[in-house]
C-alpha positions as CSV (number, residue, x, y, z in Angstrom):
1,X,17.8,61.7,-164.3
2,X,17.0,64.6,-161.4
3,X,19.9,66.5,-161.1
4,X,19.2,67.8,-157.6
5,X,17.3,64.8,-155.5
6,X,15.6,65.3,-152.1
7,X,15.9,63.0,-149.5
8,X,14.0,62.1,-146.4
9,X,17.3,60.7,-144.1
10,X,16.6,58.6,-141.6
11,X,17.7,59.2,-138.2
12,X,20.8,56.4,-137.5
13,X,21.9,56.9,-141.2
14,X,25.0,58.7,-142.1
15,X,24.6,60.9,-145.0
16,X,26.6,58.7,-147.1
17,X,25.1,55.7,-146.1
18,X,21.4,58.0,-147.3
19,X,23.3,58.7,-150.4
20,X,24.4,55.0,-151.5
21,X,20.9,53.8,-150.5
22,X,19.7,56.2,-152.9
23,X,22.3,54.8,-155.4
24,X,21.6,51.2,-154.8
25,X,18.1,51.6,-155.4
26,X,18.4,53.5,-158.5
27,X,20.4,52.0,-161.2
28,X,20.4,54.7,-163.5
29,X,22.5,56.8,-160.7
30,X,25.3,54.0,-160.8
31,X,28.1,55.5,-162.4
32,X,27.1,59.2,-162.3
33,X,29.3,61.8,-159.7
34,X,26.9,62.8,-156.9
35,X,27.6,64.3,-153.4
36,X,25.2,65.6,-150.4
37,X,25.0,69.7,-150.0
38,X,25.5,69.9,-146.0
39,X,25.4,66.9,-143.7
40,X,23.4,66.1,-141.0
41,X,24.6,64.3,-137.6
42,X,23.3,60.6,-137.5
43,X,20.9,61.4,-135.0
44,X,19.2,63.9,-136.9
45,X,16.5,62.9,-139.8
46,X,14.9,65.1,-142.1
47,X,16.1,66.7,-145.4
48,X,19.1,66.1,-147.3
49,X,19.8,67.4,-150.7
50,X,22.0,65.4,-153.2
51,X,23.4,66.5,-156.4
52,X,24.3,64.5,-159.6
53,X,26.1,64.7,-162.3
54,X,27.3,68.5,-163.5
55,X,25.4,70.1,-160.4
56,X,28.0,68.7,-158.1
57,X,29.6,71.7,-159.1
58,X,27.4,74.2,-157.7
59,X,27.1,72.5,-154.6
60,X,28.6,75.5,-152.2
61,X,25.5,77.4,-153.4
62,X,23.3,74.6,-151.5
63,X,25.8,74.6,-149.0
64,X,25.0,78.4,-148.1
65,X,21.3,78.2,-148.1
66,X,19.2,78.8,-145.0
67,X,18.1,76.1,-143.0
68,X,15.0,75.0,-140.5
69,X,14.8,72.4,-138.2
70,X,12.3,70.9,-135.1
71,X,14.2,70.1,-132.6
72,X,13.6,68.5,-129.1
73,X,15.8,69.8,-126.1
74,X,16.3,67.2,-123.4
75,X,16.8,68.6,-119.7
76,X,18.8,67.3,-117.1
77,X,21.8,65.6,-119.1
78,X,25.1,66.9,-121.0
79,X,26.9,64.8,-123.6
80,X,30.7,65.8,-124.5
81,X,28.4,65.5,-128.5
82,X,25.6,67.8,-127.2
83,X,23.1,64.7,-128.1
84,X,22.1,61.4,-126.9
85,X,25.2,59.3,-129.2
86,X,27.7,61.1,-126.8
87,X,29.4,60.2,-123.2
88,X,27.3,61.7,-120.2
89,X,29.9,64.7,-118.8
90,X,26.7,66.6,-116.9
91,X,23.9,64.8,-114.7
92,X,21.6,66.2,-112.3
93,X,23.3,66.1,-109.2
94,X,19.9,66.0,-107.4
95,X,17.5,64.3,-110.2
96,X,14.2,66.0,-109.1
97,X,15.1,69.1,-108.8
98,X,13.8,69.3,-112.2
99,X,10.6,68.1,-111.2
100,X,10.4,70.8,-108.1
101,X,10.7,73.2,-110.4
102,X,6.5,73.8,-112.2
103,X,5.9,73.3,-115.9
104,X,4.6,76.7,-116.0
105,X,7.8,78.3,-114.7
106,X,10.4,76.4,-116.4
107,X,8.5,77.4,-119.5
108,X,8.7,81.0,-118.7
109,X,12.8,80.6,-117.7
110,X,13.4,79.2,-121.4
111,X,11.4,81.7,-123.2
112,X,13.1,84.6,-121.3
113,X,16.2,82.7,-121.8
114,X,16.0,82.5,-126.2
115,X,16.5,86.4,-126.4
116,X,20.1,85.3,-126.7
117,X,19.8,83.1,-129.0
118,X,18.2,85.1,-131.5
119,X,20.4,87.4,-134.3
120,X,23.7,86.9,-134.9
121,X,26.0,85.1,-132.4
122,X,29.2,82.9,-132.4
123,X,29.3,79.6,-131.8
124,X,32.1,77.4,-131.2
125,X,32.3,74.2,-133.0
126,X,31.3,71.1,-131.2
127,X,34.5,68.8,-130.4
128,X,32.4,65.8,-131.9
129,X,32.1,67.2,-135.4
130,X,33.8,67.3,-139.4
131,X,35.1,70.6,-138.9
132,X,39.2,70.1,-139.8
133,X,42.2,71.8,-137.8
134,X,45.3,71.6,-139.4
135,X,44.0,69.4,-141.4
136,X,42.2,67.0,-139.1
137,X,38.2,66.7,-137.9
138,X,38.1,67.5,-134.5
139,X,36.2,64.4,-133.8
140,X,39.8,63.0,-134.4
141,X,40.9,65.0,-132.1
142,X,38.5,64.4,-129.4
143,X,38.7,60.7,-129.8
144,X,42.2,60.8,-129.2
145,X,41.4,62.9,-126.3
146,X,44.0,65.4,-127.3
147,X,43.6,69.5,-127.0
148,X,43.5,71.8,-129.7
149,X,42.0,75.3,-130.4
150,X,38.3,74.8,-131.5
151,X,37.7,77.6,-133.8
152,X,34.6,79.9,-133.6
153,X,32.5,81.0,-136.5
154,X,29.7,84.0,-136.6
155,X,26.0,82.4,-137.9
156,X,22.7,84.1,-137.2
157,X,19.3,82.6,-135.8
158,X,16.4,84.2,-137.9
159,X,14.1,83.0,-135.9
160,X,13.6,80.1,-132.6
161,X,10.6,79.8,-130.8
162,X,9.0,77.2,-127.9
163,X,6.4,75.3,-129.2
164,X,5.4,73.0,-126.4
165,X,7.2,71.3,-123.1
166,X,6.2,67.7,-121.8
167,X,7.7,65.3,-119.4
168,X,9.6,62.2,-120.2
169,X,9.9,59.3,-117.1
170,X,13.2,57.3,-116.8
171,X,12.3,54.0,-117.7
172,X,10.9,55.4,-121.2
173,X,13.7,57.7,-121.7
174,X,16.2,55.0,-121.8
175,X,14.1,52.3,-123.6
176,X,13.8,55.2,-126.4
177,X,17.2,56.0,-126.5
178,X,18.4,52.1,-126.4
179,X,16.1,51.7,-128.8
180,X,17.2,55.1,-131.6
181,X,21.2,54.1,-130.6
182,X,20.9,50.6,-131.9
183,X,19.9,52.3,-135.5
184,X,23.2,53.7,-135.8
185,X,25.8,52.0,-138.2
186,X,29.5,52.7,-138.2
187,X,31.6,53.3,-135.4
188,X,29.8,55.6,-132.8
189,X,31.2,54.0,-129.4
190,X,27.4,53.2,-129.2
191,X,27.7,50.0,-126.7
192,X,29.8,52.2,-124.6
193,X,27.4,55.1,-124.3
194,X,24.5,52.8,-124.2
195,X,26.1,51.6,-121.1
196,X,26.9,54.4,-119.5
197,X,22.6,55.4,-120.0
198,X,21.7,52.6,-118.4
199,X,23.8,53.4,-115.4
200,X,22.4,57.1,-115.1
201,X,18.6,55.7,-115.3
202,X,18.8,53.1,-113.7
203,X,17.5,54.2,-110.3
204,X,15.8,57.7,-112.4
205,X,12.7,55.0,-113.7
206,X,10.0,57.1,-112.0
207,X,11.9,60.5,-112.3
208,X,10.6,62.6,-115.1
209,X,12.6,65.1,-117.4
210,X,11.6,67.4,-119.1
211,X,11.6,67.8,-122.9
212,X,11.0,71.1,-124.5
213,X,10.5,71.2,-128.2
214,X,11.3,74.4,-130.5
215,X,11.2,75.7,-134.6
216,X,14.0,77.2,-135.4
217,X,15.4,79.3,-138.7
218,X,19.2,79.5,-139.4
219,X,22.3,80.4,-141.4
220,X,24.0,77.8,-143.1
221,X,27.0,76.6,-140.4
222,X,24.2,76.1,-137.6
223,X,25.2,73.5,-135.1
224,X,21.4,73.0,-134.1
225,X,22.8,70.6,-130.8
226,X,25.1,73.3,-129.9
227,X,22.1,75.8,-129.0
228,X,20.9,73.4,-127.0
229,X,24.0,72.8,-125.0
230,X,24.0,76.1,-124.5
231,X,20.8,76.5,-123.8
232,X,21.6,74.7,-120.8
233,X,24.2,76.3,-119.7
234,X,21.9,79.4,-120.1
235,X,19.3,77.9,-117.9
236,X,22.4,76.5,-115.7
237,X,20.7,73.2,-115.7
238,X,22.4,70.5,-118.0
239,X,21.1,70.0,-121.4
240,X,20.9,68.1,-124.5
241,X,20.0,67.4,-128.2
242,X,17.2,64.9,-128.2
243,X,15.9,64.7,-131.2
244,X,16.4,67.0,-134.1
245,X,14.7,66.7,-138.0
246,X,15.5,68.9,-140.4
247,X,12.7,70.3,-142.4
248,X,13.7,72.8,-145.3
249,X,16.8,74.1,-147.1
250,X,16.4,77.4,-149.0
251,X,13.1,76.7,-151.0
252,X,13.4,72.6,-150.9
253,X,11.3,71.3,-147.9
254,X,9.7,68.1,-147.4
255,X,5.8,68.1,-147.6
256,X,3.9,67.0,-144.4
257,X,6.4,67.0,-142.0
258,X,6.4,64.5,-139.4
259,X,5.5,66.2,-135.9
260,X,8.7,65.4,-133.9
261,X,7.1,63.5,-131.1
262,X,5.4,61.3,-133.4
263,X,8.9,60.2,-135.3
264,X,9.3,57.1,-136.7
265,X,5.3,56.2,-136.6
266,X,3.9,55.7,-140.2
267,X,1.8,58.6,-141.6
268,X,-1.9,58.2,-141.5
């Protein structure tokens, strides 16, 4: 019996749903104490380490390991969850003005625009996320759409860089979207926010967005959706998580990683 296990979670599971699939599937596991060392939002994929037996113990040492992702960065919408499972709060006003602006110079206006992103900064926790006040997750919270104070914390980006931009049209934006919502179990208010895509996109079919994908190295407490909320409001345009995948904690990693615009297609 491994006492520290490495997952591949799928994007739509929880991590508890990854864990008792890992459970179910392996017998031996059935009656020994285990827990996941950091979560990941269901949207995400990627790694997730789980402990068993005595090594639950240890598990704030996982929790404080470095982290690295590949994330996609979807311009032209807001979400009050900084991804695609969240309620539209920012559209384009004027769709292509996206478009009017070139590849080559929107490229240029991020890369000048992730100076502030790098060393430490302070983030403020998203509302949509496990982080307790007074004792409650402030998902809680914004569900009940009461106010509280959203605490801050200090975490520090080792390193981020742009990898490549590309262009996503309407009409495929919200068939993949439809199509990565419907993956989620539990209670996400997916119908709801499914509906409320369609009605953005449905006269944006021919419009295209861009998508800018990035590498990024972190401190443990990362909110990877957050930087790219923020890298919106940076670039005073509204943006997005679209697809994020986790790729190494500390020294676990998982081999051959999946290039993030080729997710959920089977390895050759």
């Amino acid at each position: 019996m491994q006492k520290v296990i490495i997952l591949n979670k799928k994007e739509g599971e929880t991590p508890l749903k990854a864990l008792e699939n890992f459970r179910r599937k392996h017998k031996e596991y059935k009656d020994v104490p285990m827990t996941y060392a950091g979560r990941l939002d269901p949207m995400a994929s990627g790694i997730l380490i789980i402990l068993a037996g005595e090594e639950t113990k240890n598990k704030e040492k996982y929790l404080s390991l470095d982290k690295e992702y590949e994330f996609e960065v979807l311009f032209g919408f807001a979400t009050d969850t900084y991804d695609i499972l969240g309620k539209i709060n920012t559209s384009l006003i004027r769709a292509n003005s996206l478009i009017e602006k070139g590849h080559e110079q929107f490229k240029k206006e991020i890369k000048n625009s992730l100076k502030y992103f790098k060393g430490e900064i302070v983030q403020t926790y998203p509302m949509y996320s496990s982080k307790t006040v007074n004792g409650r997750p402030l998902f809680s919270y914004a569900r009940g759409g009461e106010e509280v104070e959203v605490p801050t914390r200090k975490v520090k980006i080792k390193k981020l860089d742009l990898i490549k931009i590309r262009k996503v049209f309407g009409k495929k934006l919200f068939e993949n979207i439809n199509k990565r919502i419907n993956k989620v179990n539990g209670d996400f208010r997916q119908k709801e926010i499914l509906d409320i895509w369609e009605r953005e996109l449905s006269n944006k079919k021919s419009v295209g967005f861009f998508v800018a994908k990035f590498k990024i190295k972190c401190s443990s407490g990362t909110y990877v959706r957050t930087i790219a909320n923020s890298l919106g409001d940076r670039l005073k345009i509204p943006a997005l998580a679209y697809k994020i995948r986790r790729t190494k904690i500390g020294r676990y990693y998982i081999a051959h990683s999946i290039p993030i615009s080729d997710m959920g297609k089977k390895r050759g």
